[in-house]
C-alpha positions as CSV (number, residue, x, y, z in Angstrom):
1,X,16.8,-6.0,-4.1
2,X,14.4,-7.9,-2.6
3,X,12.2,-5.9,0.3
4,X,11.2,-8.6,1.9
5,X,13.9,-10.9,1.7
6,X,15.8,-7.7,3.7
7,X,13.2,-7.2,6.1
8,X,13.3,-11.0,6.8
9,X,17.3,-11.0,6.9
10,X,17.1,-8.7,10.0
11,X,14.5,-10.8,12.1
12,X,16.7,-13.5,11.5
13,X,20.1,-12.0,12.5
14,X,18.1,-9.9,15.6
15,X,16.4,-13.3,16.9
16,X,19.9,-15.8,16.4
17,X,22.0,-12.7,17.7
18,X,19.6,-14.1,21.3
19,X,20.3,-17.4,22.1
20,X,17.8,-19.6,24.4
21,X,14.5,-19.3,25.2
22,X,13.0,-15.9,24.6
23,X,9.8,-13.1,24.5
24,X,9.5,-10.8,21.4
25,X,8.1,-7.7,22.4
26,X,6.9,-5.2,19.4
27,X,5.2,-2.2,18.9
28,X,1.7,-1.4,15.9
29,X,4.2,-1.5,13.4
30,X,6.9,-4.0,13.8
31,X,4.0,-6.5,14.8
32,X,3.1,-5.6,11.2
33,X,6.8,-6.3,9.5
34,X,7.5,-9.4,11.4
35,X,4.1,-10.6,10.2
36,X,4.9,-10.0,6.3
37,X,7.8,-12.1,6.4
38,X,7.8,-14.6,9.6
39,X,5.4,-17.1,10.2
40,X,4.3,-18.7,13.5
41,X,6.3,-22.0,13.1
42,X,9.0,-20.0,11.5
43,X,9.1,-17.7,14.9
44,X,8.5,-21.2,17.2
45,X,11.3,-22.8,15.6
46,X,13.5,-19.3,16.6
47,X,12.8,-20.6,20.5
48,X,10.7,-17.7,20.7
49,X,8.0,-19.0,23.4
50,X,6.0,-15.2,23.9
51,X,4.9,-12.4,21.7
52,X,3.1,-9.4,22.8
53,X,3.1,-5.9,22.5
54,X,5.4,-3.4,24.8
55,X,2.4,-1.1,25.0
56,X,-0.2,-4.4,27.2
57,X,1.8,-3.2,30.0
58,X,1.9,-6.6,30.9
59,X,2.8,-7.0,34.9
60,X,3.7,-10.8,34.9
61,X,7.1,-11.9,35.6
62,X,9.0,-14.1,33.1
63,X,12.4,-14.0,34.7
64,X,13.6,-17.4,32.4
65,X,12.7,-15.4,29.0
66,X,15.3,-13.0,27.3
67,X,13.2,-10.2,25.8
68,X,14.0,-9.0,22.2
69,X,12.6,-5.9,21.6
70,X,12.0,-5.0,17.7
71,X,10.6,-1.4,18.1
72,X,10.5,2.1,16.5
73,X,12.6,4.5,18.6
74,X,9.8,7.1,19.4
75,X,8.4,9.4,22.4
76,X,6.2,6.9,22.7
77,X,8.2,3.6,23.4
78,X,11.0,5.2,25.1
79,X,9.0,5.9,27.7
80,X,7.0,2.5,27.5
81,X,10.6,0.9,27.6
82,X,11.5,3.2,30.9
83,X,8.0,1.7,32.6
84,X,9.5,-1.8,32.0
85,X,12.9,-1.4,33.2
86,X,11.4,0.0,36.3
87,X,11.0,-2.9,37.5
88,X,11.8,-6.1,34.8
89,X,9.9,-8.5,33.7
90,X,12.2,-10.6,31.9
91,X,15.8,-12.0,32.5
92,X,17.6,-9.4,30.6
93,X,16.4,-6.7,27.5
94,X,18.0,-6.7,23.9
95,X,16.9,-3.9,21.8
96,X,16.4,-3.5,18.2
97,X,15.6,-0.3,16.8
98,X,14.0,0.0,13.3
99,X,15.5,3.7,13.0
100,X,18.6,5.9,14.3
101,X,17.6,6.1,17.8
102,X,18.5,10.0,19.3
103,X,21.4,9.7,21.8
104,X,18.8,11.7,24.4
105,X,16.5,9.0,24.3
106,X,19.6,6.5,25.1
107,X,20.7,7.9,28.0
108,X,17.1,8.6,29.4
109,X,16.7,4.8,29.2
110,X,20.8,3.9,30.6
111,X,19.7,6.6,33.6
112,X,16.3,4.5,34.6
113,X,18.3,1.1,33.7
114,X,19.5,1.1,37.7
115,X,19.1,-3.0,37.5
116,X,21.2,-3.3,34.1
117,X,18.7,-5.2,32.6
118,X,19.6,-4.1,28.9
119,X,22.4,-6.2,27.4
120,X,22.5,-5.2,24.1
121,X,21.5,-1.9,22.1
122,X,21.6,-2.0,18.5
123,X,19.6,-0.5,14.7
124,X,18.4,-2.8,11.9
125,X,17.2,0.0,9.1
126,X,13.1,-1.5,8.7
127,X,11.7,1.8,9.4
128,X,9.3,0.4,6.7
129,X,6.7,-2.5,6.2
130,X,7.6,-4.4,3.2
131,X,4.6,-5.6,1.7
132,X,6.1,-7.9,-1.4
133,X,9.5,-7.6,-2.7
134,X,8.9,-4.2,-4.6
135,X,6.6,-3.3,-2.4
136,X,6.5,-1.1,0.6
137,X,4.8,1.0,3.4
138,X,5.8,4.3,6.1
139,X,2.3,4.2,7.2
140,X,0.8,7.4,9.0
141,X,-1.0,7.8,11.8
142,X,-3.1,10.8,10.4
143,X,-2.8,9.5,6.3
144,X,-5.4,12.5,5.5
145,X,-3.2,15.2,6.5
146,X,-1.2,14.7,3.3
147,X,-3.6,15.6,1.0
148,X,-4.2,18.6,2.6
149,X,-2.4,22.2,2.3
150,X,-0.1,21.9,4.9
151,X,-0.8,24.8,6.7
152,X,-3.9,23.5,7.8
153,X,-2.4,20.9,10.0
154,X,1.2,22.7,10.0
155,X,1.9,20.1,13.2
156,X,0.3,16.9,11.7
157,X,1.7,17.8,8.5
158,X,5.2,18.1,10.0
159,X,5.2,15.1,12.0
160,X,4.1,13.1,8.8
161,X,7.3,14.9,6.7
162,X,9.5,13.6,9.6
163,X,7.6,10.1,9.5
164,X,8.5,9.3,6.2
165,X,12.0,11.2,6.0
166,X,12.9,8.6,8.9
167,X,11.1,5.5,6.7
168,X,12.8,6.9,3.6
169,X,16.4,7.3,5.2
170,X,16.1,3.6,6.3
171,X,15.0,2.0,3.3
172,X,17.7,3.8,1.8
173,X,20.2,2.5,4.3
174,X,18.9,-1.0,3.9
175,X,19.8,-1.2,0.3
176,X,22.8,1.1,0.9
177,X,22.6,3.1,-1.9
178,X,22.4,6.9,-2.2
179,X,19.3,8.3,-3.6
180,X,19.2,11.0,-6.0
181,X,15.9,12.7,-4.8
182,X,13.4,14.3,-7.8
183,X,9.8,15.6,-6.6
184,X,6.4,16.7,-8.5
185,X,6.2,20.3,-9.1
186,X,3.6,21.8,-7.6
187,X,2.9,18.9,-4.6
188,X,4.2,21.2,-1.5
189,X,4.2,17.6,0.8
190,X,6.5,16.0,-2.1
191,X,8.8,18.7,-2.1
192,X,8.9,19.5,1.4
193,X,9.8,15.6,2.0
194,X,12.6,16.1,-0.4
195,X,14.2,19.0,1.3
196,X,13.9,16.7,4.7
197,X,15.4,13.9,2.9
198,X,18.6,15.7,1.7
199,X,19.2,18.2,5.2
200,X,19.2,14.4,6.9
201,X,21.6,12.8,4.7
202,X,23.6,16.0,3.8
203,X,23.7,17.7,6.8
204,X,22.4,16.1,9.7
205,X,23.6,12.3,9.5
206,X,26.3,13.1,7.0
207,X,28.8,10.2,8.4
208,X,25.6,7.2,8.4
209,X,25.2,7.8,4.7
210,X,28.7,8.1,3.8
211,X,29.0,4.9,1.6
212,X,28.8,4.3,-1.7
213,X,29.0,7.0,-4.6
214,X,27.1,9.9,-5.1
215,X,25.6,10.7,-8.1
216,X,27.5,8.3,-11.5
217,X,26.5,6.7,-14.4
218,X,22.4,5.3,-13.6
219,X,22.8,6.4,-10.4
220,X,19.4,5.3,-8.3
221,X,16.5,8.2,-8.1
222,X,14.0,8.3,-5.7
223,X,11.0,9.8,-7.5
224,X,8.4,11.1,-4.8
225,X,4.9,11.5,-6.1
226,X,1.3,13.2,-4.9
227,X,-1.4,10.9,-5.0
228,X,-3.6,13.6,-5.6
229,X,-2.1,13.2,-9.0
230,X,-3.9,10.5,-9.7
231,X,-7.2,10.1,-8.1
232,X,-8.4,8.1,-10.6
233,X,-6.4,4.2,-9.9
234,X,-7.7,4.4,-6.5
235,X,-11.8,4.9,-7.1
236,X,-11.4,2.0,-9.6
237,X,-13.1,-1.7,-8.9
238,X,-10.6,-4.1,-8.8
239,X,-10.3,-7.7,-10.7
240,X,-6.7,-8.7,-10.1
241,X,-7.0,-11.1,-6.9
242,X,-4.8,-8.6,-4.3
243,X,-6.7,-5.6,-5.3
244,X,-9.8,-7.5,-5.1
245,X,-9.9,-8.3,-2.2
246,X,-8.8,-5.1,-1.1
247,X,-10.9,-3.0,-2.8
248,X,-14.0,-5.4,-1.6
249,X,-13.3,-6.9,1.7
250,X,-10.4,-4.6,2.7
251,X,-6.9,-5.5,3.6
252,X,-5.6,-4.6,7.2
253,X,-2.3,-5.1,8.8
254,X,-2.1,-8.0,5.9
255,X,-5.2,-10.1,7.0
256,X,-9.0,-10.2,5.7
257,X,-11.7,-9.9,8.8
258,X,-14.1,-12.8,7.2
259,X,-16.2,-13.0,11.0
260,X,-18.7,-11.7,9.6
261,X,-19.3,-14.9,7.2
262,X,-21.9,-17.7,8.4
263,X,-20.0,-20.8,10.0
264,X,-16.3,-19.6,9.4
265,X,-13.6,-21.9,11.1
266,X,-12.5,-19.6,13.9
267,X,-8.9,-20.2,13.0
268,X,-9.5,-18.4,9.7
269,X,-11.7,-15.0,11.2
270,X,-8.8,-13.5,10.3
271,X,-7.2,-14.6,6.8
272,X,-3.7,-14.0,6.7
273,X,-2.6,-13.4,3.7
274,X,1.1,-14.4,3.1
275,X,3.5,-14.8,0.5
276,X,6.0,-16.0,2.9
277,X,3.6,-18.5,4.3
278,X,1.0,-18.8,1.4
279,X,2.9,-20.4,-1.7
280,X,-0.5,-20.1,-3.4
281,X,-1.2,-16.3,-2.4
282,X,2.6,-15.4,-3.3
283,X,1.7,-17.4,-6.7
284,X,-1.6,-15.8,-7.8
285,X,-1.7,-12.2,-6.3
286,X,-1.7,-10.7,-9.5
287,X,-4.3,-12.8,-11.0
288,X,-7.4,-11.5,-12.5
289,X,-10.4,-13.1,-10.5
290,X,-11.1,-15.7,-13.4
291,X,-7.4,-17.0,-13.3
292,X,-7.7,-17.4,-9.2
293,X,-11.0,-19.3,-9.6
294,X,-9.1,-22.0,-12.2
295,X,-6.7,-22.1,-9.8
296,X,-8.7,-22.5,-6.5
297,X,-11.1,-25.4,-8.6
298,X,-7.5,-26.8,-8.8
299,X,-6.5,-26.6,-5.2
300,X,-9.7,-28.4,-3.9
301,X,-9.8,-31.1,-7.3
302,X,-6.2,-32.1,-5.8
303,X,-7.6,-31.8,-2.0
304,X,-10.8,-34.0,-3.4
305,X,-8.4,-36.7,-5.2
306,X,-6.3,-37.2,-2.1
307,X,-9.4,-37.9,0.0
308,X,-10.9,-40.1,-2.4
309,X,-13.9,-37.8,-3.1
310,X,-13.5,-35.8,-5.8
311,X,-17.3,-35.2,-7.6
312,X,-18.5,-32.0,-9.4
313,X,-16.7,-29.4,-8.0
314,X,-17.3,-26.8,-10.6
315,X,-19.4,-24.2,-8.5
316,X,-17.7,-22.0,-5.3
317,X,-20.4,-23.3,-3.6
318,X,-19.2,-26.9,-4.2
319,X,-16.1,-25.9,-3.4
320,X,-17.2,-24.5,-0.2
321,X,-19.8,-27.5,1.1
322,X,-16.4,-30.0,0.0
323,X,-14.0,-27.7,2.4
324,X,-16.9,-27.5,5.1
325,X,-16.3,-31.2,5.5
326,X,-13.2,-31.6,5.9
327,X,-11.9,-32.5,9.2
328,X,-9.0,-31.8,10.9
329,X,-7.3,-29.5,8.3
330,X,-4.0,-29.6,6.7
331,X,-1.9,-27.5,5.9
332,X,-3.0,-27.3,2.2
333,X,-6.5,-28.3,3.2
334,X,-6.2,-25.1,5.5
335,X,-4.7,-22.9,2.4
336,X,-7.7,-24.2,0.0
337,X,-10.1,-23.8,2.6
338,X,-8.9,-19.9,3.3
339,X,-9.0,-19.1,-0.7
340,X,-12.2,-21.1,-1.1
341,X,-13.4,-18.8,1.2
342,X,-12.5,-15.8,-0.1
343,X,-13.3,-16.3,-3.3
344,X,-17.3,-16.9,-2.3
345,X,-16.9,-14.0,-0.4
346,X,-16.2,-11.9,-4.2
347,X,-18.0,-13.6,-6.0
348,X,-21.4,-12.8,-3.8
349,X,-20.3,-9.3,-3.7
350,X,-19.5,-9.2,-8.0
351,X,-23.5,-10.6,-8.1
352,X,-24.4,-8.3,-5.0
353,X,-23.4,-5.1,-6.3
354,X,-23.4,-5.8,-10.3
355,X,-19.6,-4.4,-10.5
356,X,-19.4,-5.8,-13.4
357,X,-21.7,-3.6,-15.0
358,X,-20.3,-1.2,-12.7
359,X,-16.5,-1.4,-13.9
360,X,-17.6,-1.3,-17.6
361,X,-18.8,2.1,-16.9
362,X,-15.8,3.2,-14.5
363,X,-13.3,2.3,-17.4
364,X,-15.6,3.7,-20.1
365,X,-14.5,7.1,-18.1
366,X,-11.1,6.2,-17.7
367,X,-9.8,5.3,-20.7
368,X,-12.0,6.0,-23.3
369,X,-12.6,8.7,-25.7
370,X,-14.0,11.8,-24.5
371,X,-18.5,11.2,-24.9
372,X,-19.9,13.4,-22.6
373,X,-23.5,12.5,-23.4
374,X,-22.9,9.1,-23.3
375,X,-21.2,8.8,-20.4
376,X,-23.0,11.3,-18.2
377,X,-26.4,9.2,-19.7
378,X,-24.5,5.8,-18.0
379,X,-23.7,7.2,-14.9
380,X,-26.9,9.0,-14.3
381,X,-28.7,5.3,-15.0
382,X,-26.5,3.2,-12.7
383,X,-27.0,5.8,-9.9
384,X,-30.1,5.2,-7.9
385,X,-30.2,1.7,-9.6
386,X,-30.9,-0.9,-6.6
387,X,-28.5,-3.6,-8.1
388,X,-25.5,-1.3,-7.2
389,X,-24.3,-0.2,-3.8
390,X,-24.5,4.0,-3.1
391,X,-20.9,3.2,-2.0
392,X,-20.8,2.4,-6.1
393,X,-22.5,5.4,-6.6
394,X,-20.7,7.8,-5.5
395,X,-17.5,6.1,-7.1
396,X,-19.1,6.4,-10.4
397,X,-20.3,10.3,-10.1
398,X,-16.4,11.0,-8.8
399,X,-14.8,9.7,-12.0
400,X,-17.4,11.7,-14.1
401,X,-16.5,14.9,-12.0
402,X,-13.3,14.1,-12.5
403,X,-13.2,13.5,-16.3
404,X,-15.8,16.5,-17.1
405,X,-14.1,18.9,-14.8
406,X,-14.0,21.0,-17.7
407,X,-16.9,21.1,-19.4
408,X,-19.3,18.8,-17.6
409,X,-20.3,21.2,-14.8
410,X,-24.3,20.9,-15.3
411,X,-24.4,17.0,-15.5
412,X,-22.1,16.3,-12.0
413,X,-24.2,18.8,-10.5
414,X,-27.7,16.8,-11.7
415,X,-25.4,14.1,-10.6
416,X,-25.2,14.5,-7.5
417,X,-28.3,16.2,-7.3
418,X,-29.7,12.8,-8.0
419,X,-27.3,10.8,-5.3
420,X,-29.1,12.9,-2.8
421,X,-32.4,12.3,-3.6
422,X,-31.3,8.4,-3.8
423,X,-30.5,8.8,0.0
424,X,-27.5,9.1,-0.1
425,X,-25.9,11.5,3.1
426,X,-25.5,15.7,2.0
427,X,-21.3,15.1,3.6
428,X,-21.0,11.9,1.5
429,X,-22.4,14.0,-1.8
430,X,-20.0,16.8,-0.8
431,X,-17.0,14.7,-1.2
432,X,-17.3,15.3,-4.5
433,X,-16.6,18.7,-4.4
434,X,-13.5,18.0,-2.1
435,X,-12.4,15.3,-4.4
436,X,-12.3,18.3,-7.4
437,X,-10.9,20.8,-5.0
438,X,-7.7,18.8,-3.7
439,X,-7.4,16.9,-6.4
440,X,-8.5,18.8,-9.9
441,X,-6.9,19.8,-13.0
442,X,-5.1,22.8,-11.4
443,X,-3.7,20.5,-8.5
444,X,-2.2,18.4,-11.3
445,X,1.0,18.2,-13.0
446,X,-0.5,15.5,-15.3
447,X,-3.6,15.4,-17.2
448,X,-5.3,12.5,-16.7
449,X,-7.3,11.8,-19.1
450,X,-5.1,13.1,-22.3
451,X,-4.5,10.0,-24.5
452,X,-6.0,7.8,-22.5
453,X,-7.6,5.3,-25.1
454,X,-6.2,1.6,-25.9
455,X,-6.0,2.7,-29.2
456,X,-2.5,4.8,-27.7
457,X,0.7,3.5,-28.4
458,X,2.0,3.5,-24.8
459,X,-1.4,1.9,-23.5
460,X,-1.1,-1.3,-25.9
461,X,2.7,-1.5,-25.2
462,X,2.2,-1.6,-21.4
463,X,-0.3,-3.8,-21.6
464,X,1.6,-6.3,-23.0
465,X,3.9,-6.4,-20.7
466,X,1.8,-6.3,-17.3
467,X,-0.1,-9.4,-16.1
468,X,-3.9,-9.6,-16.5
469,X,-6.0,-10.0,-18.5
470,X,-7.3,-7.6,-21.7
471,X,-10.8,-7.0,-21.4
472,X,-13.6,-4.3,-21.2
473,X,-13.2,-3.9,-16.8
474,X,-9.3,-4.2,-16.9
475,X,-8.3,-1.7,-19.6
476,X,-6.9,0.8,-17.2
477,X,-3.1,1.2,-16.9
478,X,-2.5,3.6,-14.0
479,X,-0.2,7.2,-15.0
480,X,2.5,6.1,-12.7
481,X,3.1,3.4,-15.6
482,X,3.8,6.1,-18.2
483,X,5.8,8.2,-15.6
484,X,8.3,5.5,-15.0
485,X,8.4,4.6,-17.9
486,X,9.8,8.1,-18.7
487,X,12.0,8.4,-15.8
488,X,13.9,5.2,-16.6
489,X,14.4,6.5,-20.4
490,X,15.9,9.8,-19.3
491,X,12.8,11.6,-20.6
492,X,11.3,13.0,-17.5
493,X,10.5,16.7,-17.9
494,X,12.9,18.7,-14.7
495,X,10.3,21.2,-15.2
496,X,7.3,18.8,-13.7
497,X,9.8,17.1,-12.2
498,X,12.5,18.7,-10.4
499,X,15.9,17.4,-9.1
500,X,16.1,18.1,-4.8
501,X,19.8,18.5,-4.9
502,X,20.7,20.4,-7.8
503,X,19.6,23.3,-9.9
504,X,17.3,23.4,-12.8
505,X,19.2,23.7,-15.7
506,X,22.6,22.9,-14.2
507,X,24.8,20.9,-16.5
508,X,24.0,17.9,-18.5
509,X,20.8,15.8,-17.0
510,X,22.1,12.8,-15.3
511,X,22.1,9.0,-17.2
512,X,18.7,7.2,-16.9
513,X,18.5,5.3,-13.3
514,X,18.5,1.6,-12.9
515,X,16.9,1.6,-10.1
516,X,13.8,3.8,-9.2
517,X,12.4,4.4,-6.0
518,X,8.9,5.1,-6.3
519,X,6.8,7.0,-3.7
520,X,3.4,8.3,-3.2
521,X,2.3,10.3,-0.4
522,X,-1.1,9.7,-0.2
523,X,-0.6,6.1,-0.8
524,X,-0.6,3.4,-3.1
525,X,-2.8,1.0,-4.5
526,X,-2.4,-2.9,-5.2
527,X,-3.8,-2.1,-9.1
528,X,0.0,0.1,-9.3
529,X,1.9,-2.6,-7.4
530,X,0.9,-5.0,-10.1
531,X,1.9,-2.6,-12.9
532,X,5.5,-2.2,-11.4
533,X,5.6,-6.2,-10.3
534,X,5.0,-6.7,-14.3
535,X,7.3,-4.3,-15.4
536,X,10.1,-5.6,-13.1
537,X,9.5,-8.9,-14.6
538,X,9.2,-7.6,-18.4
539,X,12.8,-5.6,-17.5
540,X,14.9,-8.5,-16.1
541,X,14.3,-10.4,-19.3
542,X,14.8,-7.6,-21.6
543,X,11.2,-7.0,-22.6
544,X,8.9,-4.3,-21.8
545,X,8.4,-0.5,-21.9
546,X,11.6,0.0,-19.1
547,X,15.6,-0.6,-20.3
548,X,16.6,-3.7,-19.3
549,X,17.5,-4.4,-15.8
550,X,15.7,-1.6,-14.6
551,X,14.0,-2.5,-11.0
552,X,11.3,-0.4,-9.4
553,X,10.3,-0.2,-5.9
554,X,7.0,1.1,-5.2
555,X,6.5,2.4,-1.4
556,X,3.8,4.6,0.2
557,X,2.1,5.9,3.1
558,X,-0.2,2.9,3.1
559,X,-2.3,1.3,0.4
560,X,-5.2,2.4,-1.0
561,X,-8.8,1.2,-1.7
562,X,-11.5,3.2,-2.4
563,X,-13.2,3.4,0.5
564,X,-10.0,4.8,2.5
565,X,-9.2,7.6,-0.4
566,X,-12.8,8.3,0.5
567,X,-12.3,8.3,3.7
568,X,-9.6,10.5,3.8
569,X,-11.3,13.3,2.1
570,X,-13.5,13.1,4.1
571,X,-10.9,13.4,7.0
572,X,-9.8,16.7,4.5
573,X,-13.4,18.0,4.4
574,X,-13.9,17.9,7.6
575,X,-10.6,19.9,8.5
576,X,-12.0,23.0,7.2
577,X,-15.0,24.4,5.5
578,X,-16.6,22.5,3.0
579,X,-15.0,24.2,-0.7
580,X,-18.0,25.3,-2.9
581,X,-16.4,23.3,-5.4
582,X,-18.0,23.4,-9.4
583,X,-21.0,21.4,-8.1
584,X,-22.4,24.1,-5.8
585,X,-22.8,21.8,-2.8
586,X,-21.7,22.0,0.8
């Protein structure tokens, strides 16, 4: 039940299945799978001598090169695909699509195929990007538009249902097992997305999912959530290494853009980050940031041993000047000079932007007792302060919105009164409100902030069972903890939770699951992905909140950071007026 030993078992079979020299041609997304789970030698050593994507239009002729084409089977590269065939590059075209490919689109493409250049037609279910093995993606071209009424953006908002029905359907076809589909009450996106789900396998593609059994003793669920349950995780600095780096340099397409650091190798601009081809990165993802640094010191005390140099290496910037001199790099020496790196890159930006002192105030307001005073007293010192970014700011004022909803009306107001006079833009400020609007106590099914103190039994027994490390900035354990924990017990409320395919009420509840599909419109974060990778780990040995052998799979419509939750409101905001909100700003 491994996502990306799957998603690696179908490049394999598509690129043997082609003999002899070849050209792998891919679209935004598949250039995104293969790169999760194939590295460059690994593709080289496939005889795969070209990759580009179908949509560079590419004119030259490479009549000695089979093409392999791993693509989604939309509008879009249907027609890019009849633009080819036109007139053919290559000696002959195999297609692999990630999805059920409509028989429409076929015979457009077998009509303009006058040269019978396609050999082979065939699906491999990846409709997805698998990000680790529990871990996965149907990312969105327009991710705002789910955290928006739909009627707003009735179009957008029904292209992203059928974007995620189709990733859904083929995850679901990849593990071959039939999903029992249960949604949060009150998200109309989540429950929408369910009725998709179960008119395409019960209706529409009856005969594809006829396999397995319906239903059963622990038969798997597939629990689809609203992230605007849980706005929370995603404003939160970071100190487990994935997150990190996410939250602080940003994550794209599974690389860090480091060109903006002085004197980078130009072979490491762009830090891919790996498990298939990073033993170190697949190792220490889940890290806190004081862990990865031992473990980096390690790395380069090895590197420094083998060259005969090794000295005081104790400092990053020891690290760094040793890595600087290398030559011609190794592997490893490549791999330690990539996480040297990265880690001075965090470790600047910690010092920067104080987030330590930061993060003790975030999880003051996330997990602690209710302190009103106190708390509106911290935020209101930290904001304005020149040791902390306005980006830091802002982050701080939406948690206290967000935890004084209630009854702390007056002090978010003076709040972010005082972000405005600290500069910071009037449509930045008004986020805020947004944030309460779309994603308040009345648009909740949980509350967030209800025994949320470490003091709880559920917090201490989760925390003993997920990898980090206890301290004052990583106290948090995200709600989607606590709700899987109740799924996999039997003890999820119907009410809050509702079944897609059958009634309320109707007969007996159905045995616990072992296994849960997890997904979050609205996306994900890395923070959650470490809960669930820890509870996987606590459940296959018989520890841990979950029954054992319970797996969870976590998937999305992309993975958060704070800045893109931010950005997406602000996608919202800008989609219709402003909402007055309780802060009384525009």
């Amino acid at each position: 039940m491994d996502l990306l030993a799957i998603a690696r078992y179908y490049v394999d079979r598509m690129l043997t299945e082609v003999s002899g020299m070849k050209a792998l041609l891919l679209d935004a997304e598949t250039t995104q799978s293969i790169s999760g789970v194939y590295s460059q030698t690994d593709i080289m050593n496939q005889e795969v001598y070209l990759v580009e994507k179908l949509e560079a239009n590419k004119t030259d002729k490479l009549p000695h090169l089979k093409a392999v084409c791993f693509l989604r089977p939309t509008r879009e590269n249907i027609a890019r695909l009849r633009r080819e065939l036109r007139d053919p590059r290559f000696g002959g075209y195999h297609l692999f699509f990630t999805n059920r490919a409509e028989d429409l689109r076929l015979q457009d493409l077998a009509e303009l195929d006058t040269k019978e250049a396609v050999l082979s037609v065939q699906e491999y279910f990846t409709d997805f990007v698998a990000l680790a093995g529990h871990h996965f993606a149907v990312p969105l071209a327009r991710p705002h538009v789910v955290l928006e009424p739909c009627e707003w953006e009735y179009g957008a908002s029904s292209e992203a249902i059928a974007r995620m029905t189709d990733g859904l359907a083929a995850l679901a076809l990849s593990l071959r097992r039939h999903l029992s589909i249960r949604y949060q009450a009150g998200s109309e996106v989540a429950e929408r997305l369910g009725a998709s789900l179960r008119h395409l396998v019960e209706h529409e593609e009856r005969e594809l999912f006829g396999f397995g059994v319906r239903g059963g003793d622990g038969a798997p669920v597939l629990l689809l959530l609203d992230r605007r349950d849980d706005p929370v995780t995603p404003l939160l600095s970071q100190w487990t290494y994935q997150a990190m780096l996410h939250e602080v340099l940003g994550i794209v397409g599974g690389c860090v853009d480091l060109r903006h650091v002085p004197g980078v190798k130009p072979e490491f601009a762009r830090a891919v980050l790996s498990t298939a081809a990073d033993p170190f990165f697949a190792k220490h993802a889940g890290s806190n940031f004081g862990e990865v640094g031992v473990a980096v010191k390690q790395l380069v005390d090895d590197l420094a041993g083998e060259q005969r140099a090794g000295r005081d290496l104790a400092s990053i910037e020891a690290m760094s000047a040793f890595v600087e001199n290398l030559g011609s790099l190794s592997h490893q020496q490549g791999v330690a000079y990539k996480h040297v790196t990265l880690m001075g890159e965090l470790s600047a930006a910690v010092e920067a932007r104080g987030l330590m002192a930061v993060s003790e105030v975030e999880q003051e307001l996330a997990c602690a007792g209710a302190a009103l005073g106190a708390h509106a007293e911290a935020v209101r010192r930290a904001v304005g302060d020149p040791a902390h970014a306005p980006d830091d700011w802002l982050r701080l004022a939406a948690l206290f919105a967000l935890r004084y909803e209630r009854d702390g009306g007056p002090q978010a107001a003076a709040l972010a009164q005082q972000l405005r006079e600290a500069g910071v833009p009037r449509e930045r400020v008004a986020l805020l409100g947004t944030l309460l609007a779309r994603c308040g106590a009345k648009e909740r099914v949980s509350d967030l902030f209800q025994d949320r103190t470490l003091s709880s039994r559920f917090a201490v027994l989760a925390k003993q069972h997920i990898k980090g490390v206890e301290n004052v900035y990583t106290q948090h354990v995200p709600p989607l903890v606590g709700t899987l924990e109740r799924l996999a017990k039997g003890k999820l409320s119907e009410a809050e939770y509702p079944a897609a395919d059958r009634a309320a009420g109707a007969g007996p509840p159905p045995p616990p699951p072992r296994l849960i599909v997890a997904f979050v419109v609205g996306g994900t974060t890395y923070e959650e992905a470490a809960a669930v990778a820890g509870l996987n780990a606590a459940a296959a040995k018989g520890e841990g909140p979950l029954p054992p052998g319970t797996r969870v799979l976590l998937g999305g419509t992309g993975v958060q950071n704070s800045s893109s939750f931010l950005r997406d409101l602000a996608e919202v905001a800008a989609a219709t007026p402003a909402p007055q909100g309780r802060l009384g700003l525009r």
